[in-house]
N, C-alpha and C positions, 0 to 999 in steps of 0.2 A: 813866827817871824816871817814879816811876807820881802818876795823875792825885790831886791832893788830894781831888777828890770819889769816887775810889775807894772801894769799902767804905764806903761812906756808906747809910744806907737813904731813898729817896726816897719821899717817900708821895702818893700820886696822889688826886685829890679825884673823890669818887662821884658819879658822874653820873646822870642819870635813864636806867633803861633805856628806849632809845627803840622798842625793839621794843613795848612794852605800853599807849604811847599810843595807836596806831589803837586797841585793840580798847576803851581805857575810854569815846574820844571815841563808840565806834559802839555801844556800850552804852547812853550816854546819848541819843545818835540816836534809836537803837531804842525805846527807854520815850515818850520826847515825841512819837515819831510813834503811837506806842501807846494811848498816854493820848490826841495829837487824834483820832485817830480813834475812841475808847471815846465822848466829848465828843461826835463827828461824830453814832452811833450813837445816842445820848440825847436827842440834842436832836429825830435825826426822829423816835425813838419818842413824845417829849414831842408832837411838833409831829403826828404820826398819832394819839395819843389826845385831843387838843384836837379833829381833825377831827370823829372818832367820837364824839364829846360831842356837838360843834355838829351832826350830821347827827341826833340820836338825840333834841336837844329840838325841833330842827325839826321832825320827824316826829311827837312826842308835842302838839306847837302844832298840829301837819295834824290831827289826829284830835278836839281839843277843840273846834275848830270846829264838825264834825257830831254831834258830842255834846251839846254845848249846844245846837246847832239843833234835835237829836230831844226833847230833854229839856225845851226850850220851846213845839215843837208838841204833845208829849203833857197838859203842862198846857194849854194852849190847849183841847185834846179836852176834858180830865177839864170846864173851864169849862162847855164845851158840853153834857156830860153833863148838868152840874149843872142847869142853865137847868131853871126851872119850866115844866111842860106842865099842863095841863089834865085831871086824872084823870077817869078813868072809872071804872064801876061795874066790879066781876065779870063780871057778865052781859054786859056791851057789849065786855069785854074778848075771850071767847071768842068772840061774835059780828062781834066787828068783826076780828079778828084770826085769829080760831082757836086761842086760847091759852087754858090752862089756869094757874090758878097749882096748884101740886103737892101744896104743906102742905093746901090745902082737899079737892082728889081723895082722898088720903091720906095721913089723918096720923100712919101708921106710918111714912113716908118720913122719913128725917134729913137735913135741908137745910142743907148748910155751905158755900155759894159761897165757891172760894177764893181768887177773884178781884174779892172782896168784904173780902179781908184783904189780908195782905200777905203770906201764904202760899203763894205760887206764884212761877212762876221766875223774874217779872219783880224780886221782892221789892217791889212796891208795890202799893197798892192802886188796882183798875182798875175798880170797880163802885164807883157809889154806894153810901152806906147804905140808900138805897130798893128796890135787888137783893132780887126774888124767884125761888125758881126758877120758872118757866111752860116746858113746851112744848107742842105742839100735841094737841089734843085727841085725836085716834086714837094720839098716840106714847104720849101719858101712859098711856092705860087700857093701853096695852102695857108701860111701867114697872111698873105700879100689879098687874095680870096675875103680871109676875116676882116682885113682893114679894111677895104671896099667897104663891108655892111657898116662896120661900124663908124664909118666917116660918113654915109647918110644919117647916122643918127647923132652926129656932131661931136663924135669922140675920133682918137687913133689911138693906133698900138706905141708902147713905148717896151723897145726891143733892153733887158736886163741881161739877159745872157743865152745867147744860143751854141755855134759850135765850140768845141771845149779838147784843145788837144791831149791825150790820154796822161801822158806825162805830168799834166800839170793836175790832171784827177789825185797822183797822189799828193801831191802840195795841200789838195782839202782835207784829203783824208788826213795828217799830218794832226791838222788841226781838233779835226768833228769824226773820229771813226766810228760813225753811226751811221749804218745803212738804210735808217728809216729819213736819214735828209740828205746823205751825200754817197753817192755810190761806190761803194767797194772797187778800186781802181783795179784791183788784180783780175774784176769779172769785166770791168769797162761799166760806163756811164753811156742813156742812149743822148747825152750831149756830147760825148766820143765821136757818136757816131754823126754828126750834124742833124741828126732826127727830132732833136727835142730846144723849146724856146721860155725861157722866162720871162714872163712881159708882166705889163696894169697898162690900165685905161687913165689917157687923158683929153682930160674935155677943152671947150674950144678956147679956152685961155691958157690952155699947158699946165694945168695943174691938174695931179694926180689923181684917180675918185677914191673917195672912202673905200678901201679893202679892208680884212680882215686882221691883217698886221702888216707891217710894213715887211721889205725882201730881205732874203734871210733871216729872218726871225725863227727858229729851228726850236718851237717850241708846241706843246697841244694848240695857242689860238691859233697856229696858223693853217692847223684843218679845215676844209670845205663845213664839215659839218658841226663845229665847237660851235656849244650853245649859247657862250657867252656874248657870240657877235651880235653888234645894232642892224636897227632892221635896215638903214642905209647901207651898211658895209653887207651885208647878206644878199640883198638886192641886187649891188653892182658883182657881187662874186657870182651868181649865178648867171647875169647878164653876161658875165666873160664867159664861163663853163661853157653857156648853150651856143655862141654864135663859133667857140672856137671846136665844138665836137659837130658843129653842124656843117665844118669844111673838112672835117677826119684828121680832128686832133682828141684825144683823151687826157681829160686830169688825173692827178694823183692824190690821195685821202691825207696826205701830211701837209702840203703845202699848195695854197689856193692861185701862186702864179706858175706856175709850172706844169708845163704840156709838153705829151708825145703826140710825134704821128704815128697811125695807127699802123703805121707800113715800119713804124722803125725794125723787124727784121731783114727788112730787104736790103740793109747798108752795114757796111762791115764799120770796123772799129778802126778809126783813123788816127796819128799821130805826128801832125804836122804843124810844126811852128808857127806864131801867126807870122816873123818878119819873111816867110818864103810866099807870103799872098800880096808884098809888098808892090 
């Protein structure tokens, strides 16, 4: 006797394959541990550039402190400059001092203090309006000497800065304490001493001639001997070099307008306001 459920079709109900759980459950694993750690990643990079922030205004607070402190002694200084002194005559001037003012010696000389503008590297101005040029009487007639030659050859001097009272030495230093361009104010400067002139040549329509860099420029071109310079700007720097050691002045190897005379030991170290030359 066969089975009534014989020949019957029985239908079985689909079950989930369970083979394919592990890999959806470790899939999902995999991503959320993924993503915390992506999360993990962000938040130190978040929490190292907060750091770098806060180290970076700290340090620009560290610097604004001695910047406002230099920036309040040098007005303090400029005050000082300012203070009225007690002029003297001309005459008592060279006598009492040994200074010459330059425009009266010769007034072929073109006197542009540029530290009477704000034309120089500090970008402020560091002389009073009362700045004349003066240096000492033996250096002058040796300026004055160079112009001679070189106004037959259809140029003059253009005077940038000669005496330089000591006090206002540290106002540069302030700025540049580098003794390879500005002189150590505590040893003195021989622009201290009225002994030394920073000048350039200009030709017979008042313009300047090709130099090596323009004044103040407190950088390697502005050596006598940087190899980068054109063969114009090399030609007039040596033109200057030779007629200004050829009256007993000497250059210096950092910067192509600036000269001593060769006597500057013989003059001591001066300290006197320009408005007392008034």
């Amino acid at each position: 006797m066969k089975n009534g459920l014989e020949g019957s079709t029985r239908t079985v109900p689909m079950l989930p394959d369970k083979g394919k759980r592990p890999t959806v459950r470790y899939l999902t694993v995999t991503c959320l541990v993924i993503l915390l750690l992506s999360t993990l990643v962000y938040c130190q990079r978040v929490k190292s550039l907060k750091s770098t922030i806060e180290e970076q205004k700290a340090t620009i607070l560290d610097l604004e402190n001695p910047l406002d402190q230099a920036l309040q002694d040098l007005e303090s200084m400029k005050l000082e400059v300012g203070k009225p002194h007690s002029p003297i005559s001309d005459m008592s001037i060279e006598e009492t001092y040994g200074l010459v003012n330059l425009a009266d010696l010769d007034p072929n000389l073109v006197i542009d203090l540029r530290y009477k503008t704000t034309d120089n590297f500090t970008g402020r101005q560091i002389y009073p309006d009362s700045a004349i040029g003066l240096l000492r009487k033996e250096t002058a007639m040796k300026l004055k000497k160079a112009n001679e030659i070189f106004q037959k050859d259809g140029y003059k001097i253009k005077v940038l800065d000669a005496y330089r009272p000591q006090h206002i030495q540290y106002m540069l230093w302030y700025f540049l304490p580098d003794p390879n361009f500005v002189g150590d104010p505590a040893r003195g400067s021989k622009h201290n001493r009225g002994a030394s002139a920073d000048i350039t040549l200009l030709d017979e329509f008042g313009n300047e001639l090709e130099m090596g860099t323009a004044f103040d420029d407190f950088t390697e071109k502005a050596a006598f001997d940087y190899p980068g310079h054109t063969e114009t700007a090399l030609k007039n720097m040596k033109y200057l070099r030779d007629v200004m050691e050829s009256v007993g002045f000497e250059g210096i190897a950092t910067e192509w307008w600036h000269f001593d005379d060769v006597d500057w030991q013989d003059y001591d170290l001066l300290d006197v306001g320009f408005d007392a030359f008034r």
